[in-house]
Every structure is written in structure tokens, then in C-alpha cells.
C-alpha positions, -999 to +999 in steps of 0.1 A: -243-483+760-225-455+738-243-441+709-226-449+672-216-415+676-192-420+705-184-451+693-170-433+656-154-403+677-132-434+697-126-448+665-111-418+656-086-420+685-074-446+673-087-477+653-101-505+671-114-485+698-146-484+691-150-523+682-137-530+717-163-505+734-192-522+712-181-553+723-163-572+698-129-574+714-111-602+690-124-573+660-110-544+679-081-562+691-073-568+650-080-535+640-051-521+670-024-549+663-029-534+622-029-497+636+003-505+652+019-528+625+013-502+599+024-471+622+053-486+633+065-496+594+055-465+578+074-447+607+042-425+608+050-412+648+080-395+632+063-385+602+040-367+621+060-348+647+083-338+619+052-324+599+039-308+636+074-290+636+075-281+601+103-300+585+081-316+559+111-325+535+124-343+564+089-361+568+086-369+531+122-392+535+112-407+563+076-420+552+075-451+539+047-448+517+043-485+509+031-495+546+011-460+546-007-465+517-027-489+542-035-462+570-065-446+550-087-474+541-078-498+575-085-460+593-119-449+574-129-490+578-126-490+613-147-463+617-171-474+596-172-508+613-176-492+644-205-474+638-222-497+619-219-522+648-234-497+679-264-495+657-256-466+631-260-462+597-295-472+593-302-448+560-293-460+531-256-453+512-245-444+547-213-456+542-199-432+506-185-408+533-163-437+549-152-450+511-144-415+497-124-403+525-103-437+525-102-431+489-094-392+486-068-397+517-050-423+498-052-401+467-034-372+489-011-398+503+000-405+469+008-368+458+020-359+493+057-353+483+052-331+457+018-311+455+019-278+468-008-256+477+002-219+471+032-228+461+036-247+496+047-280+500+020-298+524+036-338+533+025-367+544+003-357+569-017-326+562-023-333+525-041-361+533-056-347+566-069-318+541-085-348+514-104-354+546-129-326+531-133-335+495-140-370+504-172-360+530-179-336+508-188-363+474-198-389+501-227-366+512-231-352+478-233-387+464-254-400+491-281-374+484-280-380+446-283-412+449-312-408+481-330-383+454-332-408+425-346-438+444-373-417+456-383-404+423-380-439+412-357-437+381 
């Protein structure tokens, strides 16, 4: 049996992955057939070869934002899902990682086509590759807070 670990790391692959190695085939079957539905209508294979090579005005036009705005949250769900279901997250608030990095993708997702960053335009893909950070970073940060105040009991 994989450990939750492998079974988030698959999940990163691609979604559904990790449901199918813990078993739960009609889940993880789901969770591809969306992965697909929304890559294919958000054009997102183009997106992201056309941010690989640099042309990030080109990826902007070609992103269909309304089908993308569904990538982070089906993305950091799966995940979740996945490890939750080999046996991990047993602490408590385990999960505000998973939430606030579908949230703060989205966010970047959002202001993709025109936030710069040293006066560089970033896209569809990096910016909300890079949100990757801020939301770990308050889902930890949170999770600790929140750890700390049950045990002190207020």
C-alpha cells in the first residue's frame, strides 16, 4: 500500500491519480474525466507551452479563463481527497494548506493577464504556479494558530 504521501505526489501528476491508486476507481475516474474536460476547454496544453516558450501575451488570448477558473480548486481537491483517503491528515486543520492554495491560485488566475512582477508580465501559468507559496505559507501559518489556541484552551 502507498503512503498518503505518494498518493498526494500522484495527485500532483495529474488529478485522479491518487484516488485510483487508493482504490476508489469510480472517484478517480471523476476526478480525470474533469481534469480533461476543464484542460481541454480552457485550452490550458497550449497555455502552457506558450508560457514554457515565453510568449505569455500569446497565452493570455488563448486562456479561457472561465473553464480555468475551475483548475485550482478541482486540482488542490484532488489532492486533498487523495490523501485524506490513504490514511493522511490525521492532525487537526490539516486541510487549510489544500483550501488556501486552491484559493490563492484562483486569486493569481484572476490577475494573471495583467500583474507584473518587476515590471514583468507573469500569465496564466506561473502567476498562479507562484500563489502556490503564499497559499502553504497562511495554510501552515493558520493551522498552527489555530493548533496553538485549542491547546491553550481560548
Amino acid at each position: 500500500m502507498l503512503t498518503p504521501k505518494e498518493t498526494l505526489f500522484w495527485s500532483i501528476a495529474l488529478p485522479g491519480f491518487g484516488q485510483l491508486l487508493n482504490g476508489k476507481v469510480i472517484k478517480g475516474i471523476v476526478f480525470i474525466f474533469l481534469e480533461i474536460l476543464v484542460n481541454v476547454q480552457a485550452n490550458f496544453n497550449e497555455v502552457i507551452i506558450l508560457s514554457f516558450h515565453g510568449d505569455i501575451e500569446k497565452a493570455i488570448l488563448h486562456t479561457d479563463y472561465q473553464w480555468l477558473m475551475f483548475y485550482p480548486c478541482l486540482y488542490f481537491f484532488s489532492m486533498w481527497d487523495a490523501y485524506r483517503d490513504a490514511g493522511g491528515g490525521k492532525d487537526p486543520y490539516y486541510f487549510l494548506p489544500f483550501v488556501f492554495c486552491g484559493y490563492f491560485v484562483t486569486v493569481g488566475l484572476i490577475f494573471a493577464n495583467k500583474l507584473k512582477i518587476f515590471g514583468v508580465l507573469i500569465g496564466p501559468v506561473w502567476l498562479p504556479m507562484l500563489s502556490v507559496i503564499p497559499g502553504v505559507a497562511v495554510g501552515y501559518l493558520l493551522k498552527r494558530l489555530l493548533l496553538k489556541r485549542k491547546r491553550l484552551g481560548t
